[in-house]
KEPA-938192 format. One record per residue (C-alpha): residue in one letter; x negated, y, z; residue number from 1. Coordinates in nm, 2 decimals. Layout:
<nodes>
<node><residu>A</residu><X>X</X><Y>Y</Y><Z>Z</Z><num>NUM</num></node>
...
</nodes>
This chain:
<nodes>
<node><residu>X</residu><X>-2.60</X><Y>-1.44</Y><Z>-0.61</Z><num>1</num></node>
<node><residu>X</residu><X>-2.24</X><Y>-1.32</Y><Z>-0.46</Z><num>2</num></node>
<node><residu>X</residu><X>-2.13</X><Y>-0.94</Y><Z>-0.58</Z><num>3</num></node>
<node><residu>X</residu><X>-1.85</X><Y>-0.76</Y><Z>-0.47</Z><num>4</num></node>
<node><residu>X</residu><X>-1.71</X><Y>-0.44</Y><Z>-0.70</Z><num>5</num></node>
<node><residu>X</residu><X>-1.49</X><Y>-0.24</Y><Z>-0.50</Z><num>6</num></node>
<node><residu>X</residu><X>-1.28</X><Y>-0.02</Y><Z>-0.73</Z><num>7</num></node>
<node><residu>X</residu><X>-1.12</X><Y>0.26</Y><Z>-0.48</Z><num>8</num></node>
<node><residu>X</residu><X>-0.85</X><Y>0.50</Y><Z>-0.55</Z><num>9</num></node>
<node><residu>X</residu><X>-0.88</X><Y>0.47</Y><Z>-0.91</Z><num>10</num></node>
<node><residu>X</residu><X>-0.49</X><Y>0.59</Y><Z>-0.89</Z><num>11</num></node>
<node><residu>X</residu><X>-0.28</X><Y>0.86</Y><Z>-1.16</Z><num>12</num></node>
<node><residu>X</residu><X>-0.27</X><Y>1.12</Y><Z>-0.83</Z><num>13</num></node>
<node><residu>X</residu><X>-0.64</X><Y>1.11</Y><Z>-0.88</Z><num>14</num></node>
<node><residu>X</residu><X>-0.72</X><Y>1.00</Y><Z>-1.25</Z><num>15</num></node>
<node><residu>X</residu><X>-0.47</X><Y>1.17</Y><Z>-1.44</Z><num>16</num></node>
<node><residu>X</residu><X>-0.44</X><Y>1.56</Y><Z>-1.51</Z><num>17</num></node>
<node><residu>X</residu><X>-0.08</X><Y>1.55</Y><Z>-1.40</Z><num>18</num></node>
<node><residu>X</residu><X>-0.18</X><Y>1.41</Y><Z>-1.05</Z><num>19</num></node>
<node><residu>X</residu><X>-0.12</X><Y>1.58</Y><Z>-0.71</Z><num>20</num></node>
<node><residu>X</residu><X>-0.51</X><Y>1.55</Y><Z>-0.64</Z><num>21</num></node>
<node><residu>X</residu><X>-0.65</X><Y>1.50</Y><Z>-0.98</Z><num>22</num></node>
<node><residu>X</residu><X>-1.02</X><Y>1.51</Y><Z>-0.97</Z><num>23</num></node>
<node><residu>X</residu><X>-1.12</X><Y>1.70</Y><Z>-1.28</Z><num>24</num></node>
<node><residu>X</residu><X>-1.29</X><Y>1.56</Y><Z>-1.63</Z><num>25</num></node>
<node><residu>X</residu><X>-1.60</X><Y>1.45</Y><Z>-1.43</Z><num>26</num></node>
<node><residu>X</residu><X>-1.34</X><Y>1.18</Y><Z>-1.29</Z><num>27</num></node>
<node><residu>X</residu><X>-1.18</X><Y>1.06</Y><Z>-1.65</Z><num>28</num></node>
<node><residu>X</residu><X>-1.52</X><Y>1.04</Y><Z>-1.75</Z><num>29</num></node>
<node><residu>X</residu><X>-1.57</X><Y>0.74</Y><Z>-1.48</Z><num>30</num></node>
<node><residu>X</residu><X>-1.25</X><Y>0.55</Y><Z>-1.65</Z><num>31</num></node>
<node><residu>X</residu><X>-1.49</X><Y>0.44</Y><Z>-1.96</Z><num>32</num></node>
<node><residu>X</residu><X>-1.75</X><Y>0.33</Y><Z>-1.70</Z><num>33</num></node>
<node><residu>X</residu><X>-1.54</X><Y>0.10</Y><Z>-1.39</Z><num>34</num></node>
<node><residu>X</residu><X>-1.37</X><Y>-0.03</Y><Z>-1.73</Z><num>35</num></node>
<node><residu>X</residu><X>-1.71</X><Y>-0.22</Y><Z>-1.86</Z><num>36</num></node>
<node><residu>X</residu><X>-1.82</X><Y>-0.33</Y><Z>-1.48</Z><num>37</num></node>
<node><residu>X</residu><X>-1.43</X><Y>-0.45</Y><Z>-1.45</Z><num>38</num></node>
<node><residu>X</residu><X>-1.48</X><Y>-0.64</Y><Z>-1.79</Z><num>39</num></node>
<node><residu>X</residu><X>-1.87</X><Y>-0.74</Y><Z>-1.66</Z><num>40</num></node>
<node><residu>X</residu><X>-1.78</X><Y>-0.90</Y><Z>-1.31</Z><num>41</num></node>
<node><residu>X</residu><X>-1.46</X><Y>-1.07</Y><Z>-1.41</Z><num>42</num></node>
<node><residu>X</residu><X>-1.68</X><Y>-1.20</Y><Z>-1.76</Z><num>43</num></node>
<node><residu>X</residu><X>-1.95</X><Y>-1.28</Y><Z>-1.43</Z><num>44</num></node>
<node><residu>X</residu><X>-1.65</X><Y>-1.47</Y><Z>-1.24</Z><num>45</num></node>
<node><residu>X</residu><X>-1.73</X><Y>-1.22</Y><Z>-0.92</Z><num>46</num></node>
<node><residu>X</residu><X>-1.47</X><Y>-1.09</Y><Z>-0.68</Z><num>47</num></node>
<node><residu>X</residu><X>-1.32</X><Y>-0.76</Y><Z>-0.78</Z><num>48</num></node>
<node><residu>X</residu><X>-1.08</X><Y>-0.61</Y><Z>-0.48</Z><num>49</num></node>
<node><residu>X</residu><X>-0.90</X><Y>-0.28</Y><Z>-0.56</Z><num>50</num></node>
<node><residu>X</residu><X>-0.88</X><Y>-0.03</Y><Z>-0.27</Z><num>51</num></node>
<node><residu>X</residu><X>-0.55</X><Y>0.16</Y><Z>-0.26</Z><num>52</num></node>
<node><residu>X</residu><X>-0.42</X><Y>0.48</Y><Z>-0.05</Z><num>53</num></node>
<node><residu>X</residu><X>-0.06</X><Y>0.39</Y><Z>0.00</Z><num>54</num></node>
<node><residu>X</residu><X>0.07</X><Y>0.69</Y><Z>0.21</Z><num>55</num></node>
<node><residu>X</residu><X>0.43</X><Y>0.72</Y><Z>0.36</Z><num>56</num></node>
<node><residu>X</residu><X>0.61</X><Y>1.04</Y><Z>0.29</Z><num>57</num></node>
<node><residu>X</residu><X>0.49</X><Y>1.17</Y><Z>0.66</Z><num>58</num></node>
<node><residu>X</residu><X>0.16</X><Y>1.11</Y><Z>0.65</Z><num>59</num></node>
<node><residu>X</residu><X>-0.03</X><Y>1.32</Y><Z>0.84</Z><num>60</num></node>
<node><residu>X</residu><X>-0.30</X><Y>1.32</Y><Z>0.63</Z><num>61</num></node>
<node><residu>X</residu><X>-0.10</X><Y>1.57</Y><Z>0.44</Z><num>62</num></node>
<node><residu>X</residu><X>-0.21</X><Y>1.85</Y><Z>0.68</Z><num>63</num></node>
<node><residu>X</residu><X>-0.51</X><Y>1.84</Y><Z>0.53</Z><num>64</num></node>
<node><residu>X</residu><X>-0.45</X><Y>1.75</Y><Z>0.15</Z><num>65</num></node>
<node><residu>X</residu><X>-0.15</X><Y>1.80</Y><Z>-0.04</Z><num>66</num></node>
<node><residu>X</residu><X>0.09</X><Y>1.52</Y><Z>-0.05</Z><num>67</num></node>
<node><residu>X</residu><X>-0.04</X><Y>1.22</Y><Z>-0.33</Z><num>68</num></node>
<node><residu>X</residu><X>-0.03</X><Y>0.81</Y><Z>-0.35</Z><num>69</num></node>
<node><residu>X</residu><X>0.32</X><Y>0.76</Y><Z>-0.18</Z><num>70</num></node>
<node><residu>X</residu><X>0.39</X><Y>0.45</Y><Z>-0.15</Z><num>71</num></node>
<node><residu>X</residu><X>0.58</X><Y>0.37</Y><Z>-0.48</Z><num>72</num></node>
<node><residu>X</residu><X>0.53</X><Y>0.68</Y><Z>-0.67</Z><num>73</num></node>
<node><residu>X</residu><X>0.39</X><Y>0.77</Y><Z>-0.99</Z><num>74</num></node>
<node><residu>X</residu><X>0.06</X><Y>0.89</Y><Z>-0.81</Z><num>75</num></node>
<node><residu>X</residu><X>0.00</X><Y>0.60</Y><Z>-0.59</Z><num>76</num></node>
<node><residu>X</residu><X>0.00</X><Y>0.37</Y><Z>-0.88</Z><num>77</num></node>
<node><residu>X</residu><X>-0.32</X><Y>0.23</Y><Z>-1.08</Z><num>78</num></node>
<node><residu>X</residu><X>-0.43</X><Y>0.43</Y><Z>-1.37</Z><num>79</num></node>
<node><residu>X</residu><X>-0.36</X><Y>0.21</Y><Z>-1.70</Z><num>80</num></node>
<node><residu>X</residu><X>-0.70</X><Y>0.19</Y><Z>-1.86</Z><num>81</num></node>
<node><residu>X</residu><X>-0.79</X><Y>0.03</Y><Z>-1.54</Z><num>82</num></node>
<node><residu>X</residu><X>-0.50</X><Y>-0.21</Y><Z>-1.49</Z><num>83</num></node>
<node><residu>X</residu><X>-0.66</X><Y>-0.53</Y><Z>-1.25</Z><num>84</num></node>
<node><residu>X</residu><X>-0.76</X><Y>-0.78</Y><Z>-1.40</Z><num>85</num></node>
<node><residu>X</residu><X>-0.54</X><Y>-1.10</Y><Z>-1.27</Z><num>86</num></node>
<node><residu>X</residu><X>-0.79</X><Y>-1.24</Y><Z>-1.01</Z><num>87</num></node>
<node><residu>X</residu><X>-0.86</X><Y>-0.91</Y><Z>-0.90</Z><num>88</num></node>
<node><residu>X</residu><X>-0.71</X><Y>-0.83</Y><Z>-0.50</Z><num>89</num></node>
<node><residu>X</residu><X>-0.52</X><Y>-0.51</Y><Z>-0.45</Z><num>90</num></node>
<node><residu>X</residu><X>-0.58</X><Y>-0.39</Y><Z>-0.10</Z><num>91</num></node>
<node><residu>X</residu><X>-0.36</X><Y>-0.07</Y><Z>-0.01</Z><num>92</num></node>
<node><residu>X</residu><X>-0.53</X><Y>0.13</Y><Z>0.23</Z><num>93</num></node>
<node><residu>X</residu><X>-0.39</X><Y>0.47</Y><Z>0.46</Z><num>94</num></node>
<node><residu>X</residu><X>-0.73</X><Y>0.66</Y><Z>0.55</Z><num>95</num></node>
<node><residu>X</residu><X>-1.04</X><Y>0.74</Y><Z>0.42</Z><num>96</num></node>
<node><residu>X</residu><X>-1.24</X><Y>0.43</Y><Z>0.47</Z><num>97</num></node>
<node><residu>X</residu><X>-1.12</X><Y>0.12</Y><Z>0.31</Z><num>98</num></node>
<node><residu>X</residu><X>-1.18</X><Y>-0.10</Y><Z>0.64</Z><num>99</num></node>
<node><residu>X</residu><X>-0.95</X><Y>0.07</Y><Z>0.83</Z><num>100</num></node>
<node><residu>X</residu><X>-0.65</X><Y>-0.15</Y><Z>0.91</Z><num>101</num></node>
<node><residu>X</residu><X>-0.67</X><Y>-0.32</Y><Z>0.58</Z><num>102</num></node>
<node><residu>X</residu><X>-0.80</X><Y>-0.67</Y><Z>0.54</Z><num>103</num></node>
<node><residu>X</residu><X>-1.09</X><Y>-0.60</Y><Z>0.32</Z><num>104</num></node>
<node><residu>X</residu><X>-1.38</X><Y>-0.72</Y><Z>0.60</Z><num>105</num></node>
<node><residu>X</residu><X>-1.20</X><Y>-1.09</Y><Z>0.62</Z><num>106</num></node>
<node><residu>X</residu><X>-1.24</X><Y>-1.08</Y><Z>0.28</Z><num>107</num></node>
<node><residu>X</residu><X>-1.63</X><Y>-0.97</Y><Z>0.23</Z><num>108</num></node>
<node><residu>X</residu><X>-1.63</X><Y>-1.20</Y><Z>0.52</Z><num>109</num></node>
<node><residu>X</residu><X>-1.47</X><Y>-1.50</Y><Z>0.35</Z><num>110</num></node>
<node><residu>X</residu><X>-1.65</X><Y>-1.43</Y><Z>0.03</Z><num>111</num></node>
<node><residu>X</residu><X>-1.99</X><Y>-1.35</Y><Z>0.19</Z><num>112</num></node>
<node><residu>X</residu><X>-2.15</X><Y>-1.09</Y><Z>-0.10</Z><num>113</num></node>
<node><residu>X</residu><X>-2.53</X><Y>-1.04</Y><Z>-0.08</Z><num>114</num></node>
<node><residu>X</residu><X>-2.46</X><Y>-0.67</Y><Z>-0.27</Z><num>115</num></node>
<node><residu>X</residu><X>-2.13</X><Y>-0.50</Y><Z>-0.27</Z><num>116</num></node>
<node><residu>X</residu><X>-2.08</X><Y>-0.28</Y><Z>-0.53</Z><num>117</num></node>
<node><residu>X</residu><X>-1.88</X><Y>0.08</Y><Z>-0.53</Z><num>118</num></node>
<node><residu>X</residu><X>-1.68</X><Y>0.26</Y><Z>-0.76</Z><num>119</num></node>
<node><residu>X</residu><X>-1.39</X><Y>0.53</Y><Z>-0.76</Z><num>120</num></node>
<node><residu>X</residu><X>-1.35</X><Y>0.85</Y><Z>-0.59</Z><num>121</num></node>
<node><residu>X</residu><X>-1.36</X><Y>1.01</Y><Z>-0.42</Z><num>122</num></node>
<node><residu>X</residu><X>-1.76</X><Y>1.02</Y><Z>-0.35</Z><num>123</num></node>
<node><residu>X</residu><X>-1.76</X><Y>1.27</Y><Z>-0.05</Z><num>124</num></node>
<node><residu>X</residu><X>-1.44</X><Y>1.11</Y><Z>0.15</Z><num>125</num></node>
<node><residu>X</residu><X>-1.36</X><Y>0.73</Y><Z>0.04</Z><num>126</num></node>
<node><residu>X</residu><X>-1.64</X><Y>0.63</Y><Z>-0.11</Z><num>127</num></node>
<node><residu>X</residu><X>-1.89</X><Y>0.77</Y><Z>0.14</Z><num>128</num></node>
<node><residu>X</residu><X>-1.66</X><Y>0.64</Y><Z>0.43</Z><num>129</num></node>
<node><residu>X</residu><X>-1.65</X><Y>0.27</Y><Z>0.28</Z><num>130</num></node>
<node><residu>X</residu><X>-2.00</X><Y>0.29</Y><Z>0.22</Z><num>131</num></node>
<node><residu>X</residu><X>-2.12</X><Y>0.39</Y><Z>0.57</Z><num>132</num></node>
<node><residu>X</residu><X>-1.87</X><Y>0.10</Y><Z>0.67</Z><num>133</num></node>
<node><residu>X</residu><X>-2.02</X><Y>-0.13</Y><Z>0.44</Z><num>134</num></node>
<node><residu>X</residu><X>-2.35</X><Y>-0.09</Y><Z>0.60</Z><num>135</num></node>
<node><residu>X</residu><X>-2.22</X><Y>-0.06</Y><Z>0.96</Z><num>136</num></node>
<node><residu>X</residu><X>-2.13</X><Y>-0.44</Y><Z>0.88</Z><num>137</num></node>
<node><residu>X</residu><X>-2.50</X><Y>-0.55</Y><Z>0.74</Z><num>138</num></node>
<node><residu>X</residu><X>-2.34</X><Y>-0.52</Y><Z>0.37</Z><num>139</num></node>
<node><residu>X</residu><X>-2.60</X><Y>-0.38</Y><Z>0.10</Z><num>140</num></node>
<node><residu>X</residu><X>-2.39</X><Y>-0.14</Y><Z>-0.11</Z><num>141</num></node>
<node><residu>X</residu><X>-2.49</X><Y>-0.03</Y><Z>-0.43</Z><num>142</num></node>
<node><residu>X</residu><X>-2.33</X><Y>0.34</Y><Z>-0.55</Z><num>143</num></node>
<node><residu>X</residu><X>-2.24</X><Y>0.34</Y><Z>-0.93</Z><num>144</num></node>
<node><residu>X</residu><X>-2.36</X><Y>0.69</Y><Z>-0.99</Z><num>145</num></node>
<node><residu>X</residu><X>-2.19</X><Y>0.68</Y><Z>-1.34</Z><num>146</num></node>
<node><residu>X</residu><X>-1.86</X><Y>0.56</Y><Z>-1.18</Z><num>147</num></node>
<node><residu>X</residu><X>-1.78</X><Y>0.78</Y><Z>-0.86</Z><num>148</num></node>
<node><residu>X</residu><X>-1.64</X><Y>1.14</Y><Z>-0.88</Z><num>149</num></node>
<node><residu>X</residu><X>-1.53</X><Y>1.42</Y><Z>-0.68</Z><num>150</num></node>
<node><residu>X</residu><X>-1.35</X><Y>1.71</Y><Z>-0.68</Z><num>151</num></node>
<node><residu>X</residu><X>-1.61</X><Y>1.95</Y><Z>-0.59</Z><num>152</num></node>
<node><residu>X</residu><X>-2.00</X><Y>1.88</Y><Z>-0.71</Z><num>153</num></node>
<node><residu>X</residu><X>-2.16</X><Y>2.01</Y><Z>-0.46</Z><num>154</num></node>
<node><residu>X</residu><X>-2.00</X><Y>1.74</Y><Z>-0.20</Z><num>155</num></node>
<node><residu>X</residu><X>-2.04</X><Y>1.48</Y><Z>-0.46</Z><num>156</num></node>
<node><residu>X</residu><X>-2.40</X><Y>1.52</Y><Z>-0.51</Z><num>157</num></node>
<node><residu>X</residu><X>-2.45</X><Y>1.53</Y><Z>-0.15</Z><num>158</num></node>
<node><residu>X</residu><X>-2.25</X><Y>1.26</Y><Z>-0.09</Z><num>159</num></node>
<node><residu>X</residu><X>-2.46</X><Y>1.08</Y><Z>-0.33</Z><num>160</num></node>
<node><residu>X</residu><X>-2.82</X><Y>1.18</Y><Z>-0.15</Z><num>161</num></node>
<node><residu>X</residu><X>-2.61</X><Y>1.07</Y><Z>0.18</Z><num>162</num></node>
<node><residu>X</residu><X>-2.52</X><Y>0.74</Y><Z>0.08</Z><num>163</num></node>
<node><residu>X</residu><X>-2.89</X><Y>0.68</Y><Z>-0.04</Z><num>164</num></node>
<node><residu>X</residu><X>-3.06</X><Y>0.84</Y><Z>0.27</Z><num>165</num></node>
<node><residu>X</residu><X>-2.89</X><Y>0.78</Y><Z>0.55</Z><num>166</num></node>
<node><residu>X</residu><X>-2.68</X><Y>0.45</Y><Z>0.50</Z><num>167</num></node>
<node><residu>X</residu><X>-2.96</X><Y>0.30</Y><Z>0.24</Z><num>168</num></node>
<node><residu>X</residu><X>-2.73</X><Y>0.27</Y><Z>-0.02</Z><num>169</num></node>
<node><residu>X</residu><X>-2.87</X><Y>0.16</Y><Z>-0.38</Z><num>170</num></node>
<node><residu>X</residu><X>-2.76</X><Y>0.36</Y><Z>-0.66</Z><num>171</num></node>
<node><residu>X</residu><X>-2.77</X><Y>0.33</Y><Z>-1.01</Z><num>172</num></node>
<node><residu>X</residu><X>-2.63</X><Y>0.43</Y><Z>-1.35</Z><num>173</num></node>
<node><residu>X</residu><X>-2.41</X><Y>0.12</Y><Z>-1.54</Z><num>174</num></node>
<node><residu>X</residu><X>-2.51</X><Y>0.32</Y><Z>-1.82</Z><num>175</num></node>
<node><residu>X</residu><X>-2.87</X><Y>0.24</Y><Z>-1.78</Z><num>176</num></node>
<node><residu>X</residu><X>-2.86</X><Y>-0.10</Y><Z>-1.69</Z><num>177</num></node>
<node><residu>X</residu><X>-3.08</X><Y>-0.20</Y><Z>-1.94</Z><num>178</num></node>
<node><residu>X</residu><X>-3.37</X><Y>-0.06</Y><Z>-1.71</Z><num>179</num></node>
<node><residu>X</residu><X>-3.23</X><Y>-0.10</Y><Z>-1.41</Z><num>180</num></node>
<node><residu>X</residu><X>-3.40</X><Y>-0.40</Y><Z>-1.17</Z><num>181</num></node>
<node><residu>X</residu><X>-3.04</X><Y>-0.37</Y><Z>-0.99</Z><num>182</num></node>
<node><residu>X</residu><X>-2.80</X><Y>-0.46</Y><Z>-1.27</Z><num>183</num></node>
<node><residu>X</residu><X>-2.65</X><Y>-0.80</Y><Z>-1.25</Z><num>184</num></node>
<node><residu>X</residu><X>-2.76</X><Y>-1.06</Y><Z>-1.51</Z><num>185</num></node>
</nodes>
């Protein structure tokens, strides 16, 4: 069987306490986590594709959220515990969902995964957009619970029930694999 991990905006504006948009300790506590599925999947010889905001200075997104991940800044680079692995695909991205002018659906395309697997922040705007994507396109996502954080808690755990409810999203804990049907062999 064909998995996918998508690894979004796992990036030092997000990840790191010195980052214009950093997400708090619930999202250095996902580092640990995305680490063993990175090491799992490429150990499992499965696609890995990095989603990446890459924002010019004048984004407009930056009426609504301070600026963060300019393109070749600090902030817009990957977080070192999570450098890719060599045959994973970097795929920058400039809104919330990571179809959105990128070429990610040529590559689930090419690929053809029968589960796609999420991970990164954050859960109430990337994730959730990408995920509703994903299913918009017939994929079956699967939410790492363990690995997704947000800044606020309330719009993560909603996020969460979202994902699960209304797009049919699987979601698990890596950390509970062991008893998990869903975990990969």
């Amino acid at each position: 069987m064909t998995e996918v991990l998508l690894v979004i905006d796992v990036l030092n504006d997000f990840l790191d306490p010195a980052g214009a948009l950093f997400c708090g300790p619930r999202a250095r506590a996902i580092i640990p986590v995305i680490r063993s599925l990175l090491d799992h999947f490429q150990r499992q010889g499965q696609p890995i594709f990095y989603l990446t905001d890459a924002h010019r200075p004048d984004d407009a997104e930056f009426a609504l959220f301070p600026e963060h991940a300019v393109t070749g800044s600090w902030g817009s680079r990957i977080i070192a515990p999570l450098t890719p692995p060599k045959d994973a695909k970097i795929i920058p991205k400039t809104r919330f969902s990571s179809f959105y002018a990128t070429d990610l659906e040529a590559e689930l395309r090419r690929v053809g995964p029968e589960r796609v697997w999420v991970t990164g922040v954050c859960t109430s705007i990337c994730v959730m957009d990408t995920v509703g994507d994903l299913r918009n396109r017939a994929y079956s996502p699967l939410v790492v619970d363990d690995a997704v954080a947000d800044f606020d808690q309330q719009f993560h755990e909603f996020a969460l029930i979202r994902m699960e409810r209304v797009y049919g999203a699987k979601r698990i804990r890596w950390g509970d694999r062991e008893s998990s049907p869903e975990a990969p062999a």
